[in-house]
LODOVEX-138545 format. One line per field, with one value per residue: residue in one letter; x, y, z of N, C-alpha, C in turn. Coordinates in pm, whole numbers, plus 50000, padded with zeros to 5 digits. Atoms other than C-alpha are relative to their C-alpha. Last residue first. Layout:
BEGIN
residuo <- [A | ...]
n_x <- [X | ...]
n_y <- [Y | ...]
n_z <- [Z | ...]
ca_x <- [X | ...]
ca_y <- [Y | ...]
ca_z <- [Z | ...]
c_x <- [X | ...]
c_y <- [Y | ...]
c_z <- [Z | ...]
end
This chain:
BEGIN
residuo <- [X | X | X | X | X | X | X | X | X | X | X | X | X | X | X | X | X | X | X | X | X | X | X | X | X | X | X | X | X | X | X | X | X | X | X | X | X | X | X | X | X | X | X | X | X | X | X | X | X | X | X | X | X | X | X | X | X | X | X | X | X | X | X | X | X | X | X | X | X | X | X | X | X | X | X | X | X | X | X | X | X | X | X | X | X | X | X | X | X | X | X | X | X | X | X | X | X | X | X | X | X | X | X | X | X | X | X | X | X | X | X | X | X | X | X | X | X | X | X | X | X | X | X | X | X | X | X | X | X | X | X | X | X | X | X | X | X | X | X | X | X | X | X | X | X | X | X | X | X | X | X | X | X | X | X | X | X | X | X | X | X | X | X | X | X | X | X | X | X | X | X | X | X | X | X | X | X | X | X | X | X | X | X | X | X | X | X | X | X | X | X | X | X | X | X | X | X | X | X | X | X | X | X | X | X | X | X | X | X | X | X | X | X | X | X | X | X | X | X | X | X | X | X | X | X | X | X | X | X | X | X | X | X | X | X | X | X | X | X | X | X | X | X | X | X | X | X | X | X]
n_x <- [49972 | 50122 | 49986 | 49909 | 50033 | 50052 | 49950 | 49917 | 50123 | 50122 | 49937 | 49963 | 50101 | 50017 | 49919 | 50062 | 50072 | 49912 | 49916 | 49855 | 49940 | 49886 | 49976 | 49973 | 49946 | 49980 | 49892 | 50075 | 50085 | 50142 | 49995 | 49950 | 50065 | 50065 | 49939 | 49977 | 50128 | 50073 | 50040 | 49911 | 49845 | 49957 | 49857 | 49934 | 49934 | 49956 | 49974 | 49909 | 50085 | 49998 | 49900 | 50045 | 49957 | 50096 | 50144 | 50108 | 50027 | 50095 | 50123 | 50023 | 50029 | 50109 | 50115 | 50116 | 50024 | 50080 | 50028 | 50128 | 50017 | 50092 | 49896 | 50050 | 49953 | 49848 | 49925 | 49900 | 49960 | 49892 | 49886 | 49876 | 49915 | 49846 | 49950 | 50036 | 49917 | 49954 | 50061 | 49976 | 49881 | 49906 | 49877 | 49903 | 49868 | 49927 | 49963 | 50003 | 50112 | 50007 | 50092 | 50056 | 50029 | 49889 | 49944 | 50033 | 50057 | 50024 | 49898 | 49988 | 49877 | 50036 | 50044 | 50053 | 50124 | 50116 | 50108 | 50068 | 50091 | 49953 | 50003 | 50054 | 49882 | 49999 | 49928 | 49942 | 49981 | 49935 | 49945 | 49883 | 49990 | 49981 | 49932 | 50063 | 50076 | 50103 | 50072 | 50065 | 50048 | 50155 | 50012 | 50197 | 50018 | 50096 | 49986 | 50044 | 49912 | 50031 | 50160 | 50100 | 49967 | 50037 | 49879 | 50036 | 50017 | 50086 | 49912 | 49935 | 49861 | 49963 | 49848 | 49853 | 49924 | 49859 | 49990 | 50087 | 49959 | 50091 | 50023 | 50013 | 50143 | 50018 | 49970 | 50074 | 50182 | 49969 | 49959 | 50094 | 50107 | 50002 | 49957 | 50039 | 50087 | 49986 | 49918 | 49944 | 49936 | 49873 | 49959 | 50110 | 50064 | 49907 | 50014 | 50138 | 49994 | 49931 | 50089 | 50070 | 50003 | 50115 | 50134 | 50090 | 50172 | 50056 | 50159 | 50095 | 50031 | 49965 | 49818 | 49950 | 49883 | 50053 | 49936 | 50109 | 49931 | 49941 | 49988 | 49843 | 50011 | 49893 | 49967 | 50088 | 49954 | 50106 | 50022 | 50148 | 49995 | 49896 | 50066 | 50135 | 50003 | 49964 | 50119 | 50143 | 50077 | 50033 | 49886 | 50018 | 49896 | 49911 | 49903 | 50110 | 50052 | 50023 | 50070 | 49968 | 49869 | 49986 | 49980 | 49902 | 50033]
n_y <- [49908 | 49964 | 50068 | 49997 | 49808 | 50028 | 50010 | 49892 | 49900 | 50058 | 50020 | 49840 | 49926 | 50028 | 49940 | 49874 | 50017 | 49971 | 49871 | 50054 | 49967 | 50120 | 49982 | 50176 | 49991 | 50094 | 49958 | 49981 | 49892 | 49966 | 50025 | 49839 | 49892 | 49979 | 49996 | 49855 | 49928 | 50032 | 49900 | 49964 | 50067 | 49983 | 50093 | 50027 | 50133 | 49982 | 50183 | 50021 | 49996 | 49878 | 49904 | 49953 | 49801 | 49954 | 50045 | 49903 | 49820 | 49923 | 49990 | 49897 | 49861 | 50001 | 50042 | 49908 | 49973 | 50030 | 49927 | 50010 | 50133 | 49990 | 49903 | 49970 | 49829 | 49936 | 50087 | 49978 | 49914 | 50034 | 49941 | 50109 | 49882 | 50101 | 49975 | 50090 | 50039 | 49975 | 50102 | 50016 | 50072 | 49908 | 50060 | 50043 | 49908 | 50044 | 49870 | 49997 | 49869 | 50069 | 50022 | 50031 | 50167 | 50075 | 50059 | 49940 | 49901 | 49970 | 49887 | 49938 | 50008 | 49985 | 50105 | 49903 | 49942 | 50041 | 49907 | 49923 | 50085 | 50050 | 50133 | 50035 | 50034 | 50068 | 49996 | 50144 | 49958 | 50164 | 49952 | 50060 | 49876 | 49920 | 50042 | 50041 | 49922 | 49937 | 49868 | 49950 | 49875 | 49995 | 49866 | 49928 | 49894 | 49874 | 49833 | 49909 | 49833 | 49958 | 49975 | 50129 | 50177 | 50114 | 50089 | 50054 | 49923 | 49995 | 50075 | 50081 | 50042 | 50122 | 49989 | 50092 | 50049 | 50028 | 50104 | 49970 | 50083 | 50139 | 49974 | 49887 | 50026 | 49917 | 49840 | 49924 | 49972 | 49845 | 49975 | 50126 | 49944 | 49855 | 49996 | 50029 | 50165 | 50092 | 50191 | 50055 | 50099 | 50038 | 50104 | 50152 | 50017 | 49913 | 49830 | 49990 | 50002 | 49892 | 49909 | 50010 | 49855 | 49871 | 50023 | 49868 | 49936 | 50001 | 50056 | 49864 | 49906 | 49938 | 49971 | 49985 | 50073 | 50150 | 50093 | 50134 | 50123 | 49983 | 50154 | 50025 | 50092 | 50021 | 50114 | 50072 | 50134 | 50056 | 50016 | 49962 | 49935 | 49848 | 49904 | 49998 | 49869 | 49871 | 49970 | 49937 | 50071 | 50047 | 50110 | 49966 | 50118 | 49982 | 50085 | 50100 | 49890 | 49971 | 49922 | 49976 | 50027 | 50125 | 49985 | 50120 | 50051]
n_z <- [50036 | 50092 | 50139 | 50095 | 50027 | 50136 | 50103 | 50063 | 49984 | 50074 | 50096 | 50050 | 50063 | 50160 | 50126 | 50042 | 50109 | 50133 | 50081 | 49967 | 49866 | 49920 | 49868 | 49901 | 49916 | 49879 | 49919 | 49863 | 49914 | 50035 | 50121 | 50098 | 49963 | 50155 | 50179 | 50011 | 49998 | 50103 | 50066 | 50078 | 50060 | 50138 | 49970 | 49868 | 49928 | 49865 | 49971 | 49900 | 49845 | 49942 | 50091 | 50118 | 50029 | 49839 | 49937 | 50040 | 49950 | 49863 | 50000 | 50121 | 49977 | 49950 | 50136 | 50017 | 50129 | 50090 | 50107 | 50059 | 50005 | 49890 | 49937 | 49905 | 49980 | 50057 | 49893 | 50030 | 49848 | 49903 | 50017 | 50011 | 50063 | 50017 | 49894 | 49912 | 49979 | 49941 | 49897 | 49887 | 50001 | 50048 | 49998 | 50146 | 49994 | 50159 | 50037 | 50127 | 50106 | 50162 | 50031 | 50124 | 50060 | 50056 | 49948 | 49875 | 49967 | 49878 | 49984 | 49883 | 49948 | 49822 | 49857 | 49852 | 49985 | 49961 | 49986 | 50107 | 50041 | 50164 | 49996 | 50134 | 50066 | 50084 | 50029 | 50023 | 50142 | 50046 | 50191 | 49982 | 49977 | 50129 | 50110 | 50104 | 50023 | 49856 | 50092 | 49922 | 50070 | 49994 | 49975 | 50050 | 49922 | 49973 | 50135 | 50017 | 49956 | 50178 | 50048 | 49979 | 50117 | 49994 | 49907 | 49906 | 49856 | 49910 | 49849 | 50033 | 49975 | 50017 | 50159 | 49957 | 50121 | 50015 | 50088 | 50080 | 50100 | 50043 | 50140 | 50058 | 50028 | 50119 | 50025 | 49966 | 50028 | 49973 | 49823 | 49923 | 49963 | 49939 | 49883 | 49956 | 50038 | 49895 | 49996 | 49974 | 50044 | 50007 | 50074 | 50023 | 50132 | 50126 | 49967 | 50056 | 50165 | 50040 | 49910 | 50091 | 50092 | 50012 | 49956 | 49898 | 50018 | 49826 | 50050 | 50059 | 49896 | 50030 | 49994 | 49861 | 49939 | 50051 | 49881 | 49961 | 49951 | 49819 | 49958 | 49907 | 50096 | 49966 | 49965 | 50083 | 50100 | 50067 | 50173 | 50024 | 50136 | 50003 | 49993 | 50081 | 50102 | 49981 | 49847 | 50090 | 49995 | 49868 | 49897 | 49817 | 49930 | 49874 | 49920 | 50010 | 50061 | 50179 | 50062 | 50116 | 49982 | 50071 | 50109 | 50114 | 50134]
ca_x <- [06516 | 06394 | 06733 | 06731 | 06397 | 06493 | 06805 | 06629 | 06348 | 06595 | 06830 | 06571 | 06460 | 06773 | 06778 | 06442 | 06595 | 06895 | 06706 | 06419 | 06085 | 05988 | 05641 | 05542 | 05327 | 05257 | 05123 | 04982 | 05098 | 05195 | 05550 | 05505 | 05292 | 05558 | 05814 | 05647 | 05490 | 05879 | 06042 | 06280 | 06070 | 05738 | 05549 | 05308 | 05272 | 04980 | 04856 | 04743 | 04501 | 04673 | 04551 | 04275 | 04352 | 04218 | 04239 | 04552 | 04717 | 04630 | 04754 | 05122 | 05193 | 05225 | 05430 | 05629 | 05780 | 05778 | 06049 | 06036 | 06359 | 06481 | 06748 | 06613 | 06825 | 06885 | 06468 | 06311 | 05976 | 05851 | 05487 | 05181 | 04834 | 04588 | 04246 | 04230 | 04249 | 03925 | 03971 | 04051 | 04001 | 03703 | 03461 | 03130 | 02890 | 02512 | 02417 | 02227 | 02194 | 02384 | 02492 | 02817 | 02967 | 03106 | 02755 | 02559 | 02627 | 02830 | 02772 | 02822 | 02824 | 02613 | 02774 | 02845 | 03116 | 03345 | 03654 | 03939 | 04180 | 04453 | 04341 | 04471 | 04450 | 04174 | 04178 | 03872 | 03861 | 03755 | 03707 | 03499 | 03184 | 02999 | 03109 | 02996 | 03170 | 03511 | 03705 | 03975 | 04167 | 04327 | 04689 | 04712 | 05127 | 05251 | 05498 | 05506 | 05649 | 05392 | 05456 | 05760 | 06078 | 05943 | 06112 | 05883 | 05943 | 05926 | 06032 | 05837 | 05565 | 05168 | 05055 | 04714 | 04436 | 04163 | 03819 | 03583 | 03675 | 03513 | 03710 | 03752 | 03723 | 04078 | 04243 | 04026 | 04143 | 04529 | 04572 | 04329 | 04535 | 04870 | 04813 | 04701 | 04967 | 04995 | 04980 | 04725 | 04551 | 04339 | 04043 | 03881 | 04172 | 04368 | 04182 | 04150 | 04547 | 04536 | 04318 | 04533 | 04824 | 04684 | 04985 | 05285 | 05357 | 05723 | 05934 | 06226 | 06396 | 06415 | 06445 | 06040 | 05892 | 05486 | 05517 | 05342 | 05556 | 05326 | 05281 | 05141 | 04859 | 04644 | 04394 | 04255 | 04442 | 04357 | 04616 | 04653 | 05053 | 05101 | 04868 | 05077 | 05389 | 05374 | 05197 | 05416 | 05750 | 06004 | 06176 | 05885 | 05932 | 05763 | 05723 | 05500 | 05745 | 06007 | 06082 | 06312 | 06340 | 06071 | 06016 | 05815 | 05616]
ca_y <- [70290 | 69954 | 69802 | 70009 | 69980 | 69557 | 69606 | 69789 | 69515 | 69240 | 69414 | 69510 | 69150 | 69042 | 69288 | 69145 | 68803 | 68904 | 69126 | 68810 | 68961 | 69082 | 69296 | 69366 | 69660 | 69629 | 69857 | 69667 | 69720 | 69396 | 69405 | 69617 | 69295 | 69058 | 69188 | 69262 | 68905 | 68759 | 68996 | 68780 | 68675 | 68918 | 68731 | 69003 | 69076 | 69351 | 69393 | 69748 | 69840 | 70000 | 69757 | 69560 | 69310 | 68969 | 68779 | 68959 | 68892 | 68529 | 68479 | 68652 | 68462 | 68156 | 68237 | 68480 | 68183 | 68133 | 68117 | 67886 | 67839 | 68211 | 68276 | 68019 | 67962 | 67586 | 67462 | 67754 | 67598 | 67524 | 67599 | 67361 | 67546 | 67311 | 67550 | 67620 | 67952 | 68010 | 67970 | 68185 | 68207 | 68459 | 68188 | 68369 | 68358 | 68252 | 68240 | 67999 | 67956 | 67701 | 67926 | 67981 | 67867 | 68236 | 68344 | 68656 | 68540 | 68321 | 68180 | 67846 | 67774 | 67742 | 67786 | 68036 | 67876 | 67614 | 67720 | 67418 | 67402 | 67669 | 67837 | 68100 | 68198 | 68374 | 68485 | 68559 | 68959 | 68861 | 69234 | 69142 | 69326 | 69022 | 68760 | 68975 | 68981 | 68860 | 68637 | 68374 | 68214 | 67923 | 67874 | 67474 | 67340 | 67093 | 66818 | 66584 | 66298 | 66029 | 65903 | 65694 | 65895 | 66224 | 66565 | 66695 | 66955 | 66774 | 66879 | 67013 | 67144 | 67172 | 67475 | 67393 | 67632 | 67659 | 67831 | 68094 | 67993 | 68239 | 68476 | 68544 | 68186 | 68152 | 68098 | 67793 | 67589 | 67616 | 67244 | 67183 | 67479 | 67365 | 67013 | 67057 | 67264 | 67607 | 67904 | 68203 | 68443 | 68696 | 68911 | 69131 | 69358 | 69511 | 69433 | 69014 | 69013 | 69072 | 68779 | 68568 | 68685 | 68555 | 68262 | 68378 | 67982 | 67890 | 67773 | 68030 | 67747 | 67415 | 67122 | 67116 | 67092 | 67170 | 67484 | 67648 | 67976 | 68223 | 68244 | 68550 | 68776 | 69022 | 69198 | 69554 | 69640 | 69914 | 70000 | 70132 | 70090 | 70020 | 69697 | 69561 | 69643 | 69451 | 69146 | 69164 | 69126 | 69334 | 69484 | 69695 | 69715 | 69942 | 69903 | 70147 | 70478 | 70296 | 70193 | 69982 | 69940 | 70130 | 70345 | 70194 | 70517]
ca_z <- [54612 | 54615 | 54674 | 54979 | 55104 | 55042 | 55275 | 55533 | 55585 | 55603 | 55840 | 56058 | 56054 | 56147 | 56379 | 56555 | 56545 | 56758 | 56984 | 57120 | 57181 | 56858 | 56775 | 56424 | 56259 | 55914 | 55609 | 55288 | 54965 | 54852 | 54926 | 55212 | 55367 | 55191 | 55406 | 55744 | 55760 | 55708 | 55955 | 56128 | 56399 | 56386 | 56705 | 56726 | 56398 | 56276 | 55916 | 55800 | 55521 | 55197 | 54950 | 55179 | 55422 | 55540 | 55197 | 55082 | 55411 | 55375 | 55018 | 55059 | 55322 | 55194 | 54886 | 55130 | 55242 | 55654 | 55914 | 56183 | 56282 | 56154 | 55917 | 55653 | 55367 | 55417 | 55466 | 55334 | 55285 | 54964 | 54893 | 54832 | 54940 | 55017 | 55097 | 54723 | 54539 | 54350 | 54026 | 53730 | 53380 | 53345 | 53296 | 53312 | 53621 | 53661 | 54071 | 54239 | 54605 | 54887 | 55191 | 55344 | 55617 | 55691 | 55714 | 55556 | 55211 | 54999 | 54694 | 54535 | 54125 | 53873 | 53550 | 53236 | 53046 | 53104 | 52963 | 52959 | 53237 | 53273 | 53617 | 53728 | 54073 | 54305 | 54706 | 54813 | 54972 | 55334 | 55496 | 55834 | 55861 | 55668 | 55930 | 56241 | 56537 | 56615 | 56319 | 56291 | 55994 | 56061 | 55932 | 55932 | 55888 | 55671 | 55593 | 55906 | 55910 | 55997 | 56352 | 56573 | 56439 | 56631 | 56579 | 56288 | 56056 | 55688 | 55385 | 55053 | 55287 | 55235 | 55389 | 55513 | 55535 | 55759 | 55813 | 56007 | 56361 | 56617 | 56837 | 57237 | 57292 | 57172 | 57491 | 57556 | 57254 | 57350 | 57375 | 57095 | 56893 | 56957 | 56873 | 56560 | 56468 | 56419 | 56221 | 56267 | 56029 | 56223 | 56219 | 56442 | 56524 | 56809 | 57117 | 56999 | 56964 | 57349 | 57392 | 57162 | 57392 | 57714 | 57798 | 57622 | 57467 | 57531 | 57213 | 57248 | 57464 | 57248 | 57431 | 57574 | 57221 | 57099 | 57253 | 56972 | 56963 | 56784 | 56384 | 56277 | 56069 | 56205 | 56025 | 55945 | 56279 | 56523 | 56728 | 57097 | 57080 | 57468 | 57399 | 57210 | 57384 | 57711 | 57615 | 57271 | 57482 | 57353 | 57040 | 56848 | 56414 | 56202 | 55823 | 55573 | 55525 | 55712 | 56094 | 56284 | 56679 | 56741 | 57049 | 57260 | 57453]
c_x <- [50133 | 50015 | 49862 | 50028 | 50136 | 49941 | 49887 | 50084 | 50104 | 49909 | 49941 | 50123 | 49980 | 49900 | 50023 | 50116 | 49957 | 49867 | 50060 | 50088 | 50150 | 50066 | 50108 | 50112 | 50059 | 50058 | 49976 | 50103 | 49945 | 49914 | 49901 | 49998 | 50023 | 49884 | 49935 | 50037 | 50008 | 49858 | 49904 | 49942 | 50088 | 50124 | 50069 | 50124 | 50058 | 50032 | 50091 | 50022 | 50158 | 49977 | 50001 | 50151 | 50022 | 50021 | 49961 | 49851 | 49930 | 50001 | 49951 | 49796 | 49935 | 49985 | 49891 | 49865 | 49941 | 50034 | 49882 | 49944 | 49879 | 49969 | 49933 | 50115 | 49910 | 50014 | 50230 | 50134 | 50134 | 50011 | 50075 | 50120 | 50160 | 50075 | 50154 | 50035 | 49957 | 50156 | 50000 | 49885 | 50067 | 50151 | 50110 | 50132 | 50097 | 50140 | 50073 | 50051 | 50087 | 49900 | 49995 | 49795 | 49988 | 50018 | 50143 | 50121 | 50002 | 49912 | 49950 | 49975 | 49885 | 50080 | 49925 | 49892 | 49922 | 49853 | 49871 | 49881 | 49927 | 49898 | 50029 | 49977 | 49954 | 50136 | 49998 | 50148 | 50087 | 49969 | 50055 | 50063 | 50160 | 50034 | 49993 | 50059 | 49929 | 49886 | 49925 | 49925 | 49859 | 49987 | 49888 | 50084 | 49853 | 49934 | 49907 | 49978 | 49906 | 50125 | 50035 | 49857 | 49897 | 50025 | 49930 | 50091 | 50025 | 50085 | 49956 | 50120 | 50064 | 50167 | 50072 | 50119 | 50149 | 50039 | 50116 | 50074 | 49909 | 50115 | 49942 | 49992 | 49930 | 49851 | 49961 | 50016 | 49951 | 49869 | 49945 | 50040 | 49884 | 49881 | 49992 | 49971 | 49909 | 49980 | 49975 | 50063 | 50079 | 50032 | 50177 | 50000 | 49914 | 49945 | 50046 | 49966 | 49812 | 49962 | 50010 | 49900 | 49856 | 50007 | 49930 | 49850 | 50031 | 49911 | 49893 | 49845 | 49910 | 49947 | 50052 | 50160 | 50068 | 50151 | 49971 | 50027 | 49881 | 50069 | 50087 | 50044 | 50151 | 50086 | 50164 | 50016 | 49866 | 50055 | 49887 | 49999 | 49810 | 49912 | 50004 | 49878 | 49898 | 49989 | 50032 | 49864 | 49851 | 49909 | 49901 | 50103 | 49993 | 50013 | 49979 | 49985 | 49852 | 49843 | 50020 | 49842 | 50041 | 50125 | 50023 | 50062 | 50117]
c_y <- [50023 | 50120 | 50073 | 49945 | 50005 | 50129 | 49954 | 49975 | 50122 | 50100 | 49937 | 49988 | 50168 | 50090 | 49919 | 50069 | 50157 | 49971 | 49904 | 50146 | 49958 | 49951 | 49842 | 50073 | 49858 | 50111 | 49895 | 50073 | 50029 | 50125 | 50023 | 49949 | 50104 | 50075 | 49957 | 50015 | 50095 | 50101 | 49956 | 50057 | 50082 | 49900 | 49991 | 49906 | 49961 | 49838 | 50031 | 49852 | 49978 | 50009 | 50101 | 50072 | 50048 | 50169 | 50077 | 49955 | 50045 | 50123 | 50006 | 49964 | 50105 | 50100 | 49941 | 49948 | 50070 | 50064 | 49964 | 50126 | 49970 | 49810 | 49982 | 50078 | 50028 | 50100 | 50004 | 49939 | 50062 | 50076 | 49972 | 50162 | 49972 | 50100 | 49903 | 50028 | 49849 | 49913 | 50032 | 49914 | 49987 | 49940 | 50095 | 49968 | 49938 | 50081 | 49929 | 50131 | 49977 | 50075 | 49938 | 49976 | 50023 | 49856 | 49951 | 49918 | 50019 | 50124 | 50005 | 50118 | 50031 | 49979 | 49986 | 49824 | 50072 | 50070 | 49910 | 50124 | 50054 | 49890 | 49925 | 49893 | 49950 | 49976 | 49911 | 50038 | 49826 | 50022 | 49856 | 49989 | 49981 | 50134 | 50129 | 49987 | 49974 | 50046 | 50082 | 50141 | 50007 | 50138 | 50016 | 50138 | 50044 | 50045 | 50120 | 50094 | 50114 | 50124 | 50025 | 50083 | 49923 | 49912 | 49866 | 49953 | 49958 | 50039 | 50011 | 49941 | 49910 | 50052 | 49847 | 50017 | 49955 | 49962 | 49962 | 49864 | 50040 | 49960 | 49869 | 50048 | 50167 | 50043 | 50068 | 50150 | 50174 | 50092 | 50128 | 50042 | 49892 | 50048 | 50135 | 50013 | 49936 | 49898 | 49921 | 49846 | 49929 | 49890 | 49963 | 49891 | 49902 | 49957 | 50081 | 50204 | 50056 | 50047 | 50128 | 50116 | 49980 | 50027 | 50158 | 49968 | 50175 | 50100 | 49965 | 49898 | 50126 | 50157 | 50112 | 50053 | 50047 | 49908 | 49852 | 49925 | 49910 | 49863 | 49976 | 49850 | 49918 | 49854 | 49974 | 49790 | 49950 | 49970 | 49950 | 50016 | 50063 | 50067 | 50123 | 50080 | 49990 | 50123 | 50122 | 50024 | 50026 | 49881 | 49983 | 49904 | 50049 | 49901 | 50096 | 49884 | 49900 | 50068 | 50089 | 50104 | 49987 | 49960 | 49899 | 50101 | 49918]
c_z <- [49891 | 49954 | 49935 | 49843 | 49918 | 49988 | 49872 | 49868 | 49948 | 49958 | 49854 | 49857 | 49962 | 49943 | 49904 | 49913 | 49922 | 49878 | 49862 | 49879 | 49991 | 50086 | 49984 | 50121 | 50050 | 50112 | 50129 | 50104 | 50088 | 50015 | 49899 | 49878 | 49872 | 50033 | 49885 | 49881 | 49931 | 49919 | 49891 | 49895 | 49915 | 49958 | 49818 | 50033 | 50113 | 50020 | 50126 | 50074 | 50070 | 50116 | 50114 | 49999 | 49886 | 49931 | 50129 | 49968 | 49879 | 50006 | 50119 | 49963 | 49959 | 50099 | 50105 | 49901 | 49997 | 49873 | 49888 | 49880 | 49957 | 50056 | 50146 | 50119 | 50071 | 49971 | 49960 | 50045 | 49981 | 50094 | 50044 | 49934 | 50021 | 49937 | 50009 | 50172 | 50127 | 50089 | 50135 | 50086 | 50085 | 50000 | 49981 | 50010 | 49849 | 49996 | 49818 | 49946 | 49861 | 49970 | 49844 | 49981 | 49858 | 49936 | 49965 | 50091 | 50129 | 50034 | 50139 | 50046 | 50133 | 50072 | 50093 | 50084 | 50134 | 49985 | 50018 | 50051 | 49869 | 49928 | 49826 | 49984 | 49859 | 49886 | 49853 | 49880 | 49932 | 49793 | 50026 | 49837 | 49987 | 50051 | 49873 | 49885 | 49875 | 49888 | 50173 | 49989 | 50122 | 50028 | 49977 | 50039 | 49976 | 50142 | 49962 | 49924 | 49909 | 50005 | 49864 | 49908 | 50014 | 49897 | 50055 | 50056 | 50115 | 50143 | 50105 | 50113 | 49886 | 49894 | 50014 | 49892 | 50041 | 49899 | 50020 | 49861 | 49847 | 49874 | 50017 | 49820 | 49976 | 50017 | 49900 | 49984 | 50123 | 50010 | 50025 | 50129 | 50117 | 50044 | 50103 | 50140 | 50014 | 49999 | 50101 | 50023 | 50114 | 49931 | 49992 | 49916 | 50030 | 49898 | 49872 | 50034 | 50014 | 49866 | 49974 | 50065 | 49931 | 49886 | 50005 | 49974 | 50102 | 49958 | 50088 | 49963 | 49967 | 50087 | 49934 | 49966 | 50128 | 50047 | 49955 | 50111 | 50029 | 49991 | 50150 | 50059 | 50068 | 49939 | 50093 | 50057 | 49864 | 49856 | 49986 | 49837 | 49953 | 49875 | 50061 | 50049 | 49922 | 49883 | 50050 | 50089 | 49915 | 49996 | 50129 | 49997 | 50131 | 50110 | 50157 | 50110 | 50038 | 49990 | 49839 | 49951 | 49816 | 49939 | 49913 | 49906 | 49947]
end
């Protein structure tokens, strides 16, 4: 058995490969939620696809959030045929990413949102924000039902002062206090996991880096598992994770 290389009341932390320890841990995952190496560059060395995991990922939960570029997923298409596509959202970047001088520079990232099995068995709790506009009253609006597409129907609803959250979702990055190279903001984080997972459910990171997932997870109330193959990231992320139990206590 893995022991773990950090652990808390909500938190636990694996060191290794995630093909090897994932499915060691025989979990069951409300969602998963993670941003794998894309291989999208040759000169940097931690950025080397593990060919199968999505496969893996599909034993441990039926729904997932995952980053990536374009590119990634097209190339990567067939490994996902173990889930269905239910939508995407683009984090839109105040600085851009990209190592090419000849294209657009780059200032966002999709995190598509995958599913096994049947759309209405699959916890998708919409994510809503405020909205400041004027009051509109009671409306027609959209609703969903049976399908992740959707269905057009009629429903009367009262202006409680929220919206739903868009699929453009404009957060800085942490470009100068980043610890990681691909670190993520908990401000996009924070609405996928509480779209896949309920208060209390469990969120699973195979490629945890430096702990991001794991930290606004607990933040929110959710419990994580993440998996890190490289040591020094994973003690960041232990370090990270122990110094906000501490401050909390």
């Amino acid at each position: 058995m893995n022991t773990p290389y950090y652990e808390d009341e909500s938190v636990t932390l694996h060191l290794g490969d995630m093909r090897e320890i994932l499915p060691a841990l025989g979990l069951r995952a409300d969602c998963i939620v993670t941003d794998p190496p894309y291989a999208d560059t040759h000169h940097l060395t931690w950025d080397r696809w593990p060919d199968g995991w999505p496969t893996l990922a599909a034993a441990v939960a039926n729904s997932m959030w995952c980053f990536g570029s374009m590119r990634m997923f097209l190339n990567r298409s067939p490994e996902f045929t173990d889930w269905k596509l239910s939508q995407d959202v683009v984090w839109k970047k105040n600085a851009g990413t990209g190592f090419a001088a000849d294209r657009f520079r780059r200032v966002h990232e999709h995190a598509l949102h995958w599913y096994r099995g049947e759309w209405n068995a699959i916890h998708h709790d919409a994510v809503r924000v405020a909205h400041r506009g004027r009051n509109e009253g009671a409306v027609r609006r959209t609703v969903t039902s049976g399908m992740h597409t959707g269905e057009i129907g009629k429903a009367d609803w009262v202006d409680d002062g929220t919206r739903l959250a868009t699929s453009v979702i404009d957060v800085k990055n942490l470009r100068g206090h980043a610890v990681h190279p691909t670190q993520k903001p908990s401000g996009i984080l924070q609405p996928l996991i509480q779209y896949a997972c309920p208060p209390g459910g469990l969120v699973v990171d195979p490629f945890a880096g430096s702990g991001s997932t794991l930290m606004t997870a607990r933040m929110i109330g959710r419990r994580s598992v993440g998996i890190e193959a490289d040591e020094k990231y994973c003690e960041l992320a232990a370090q990270r994770l122990s110094h906000l139990t501490l401050e909390a206590s």
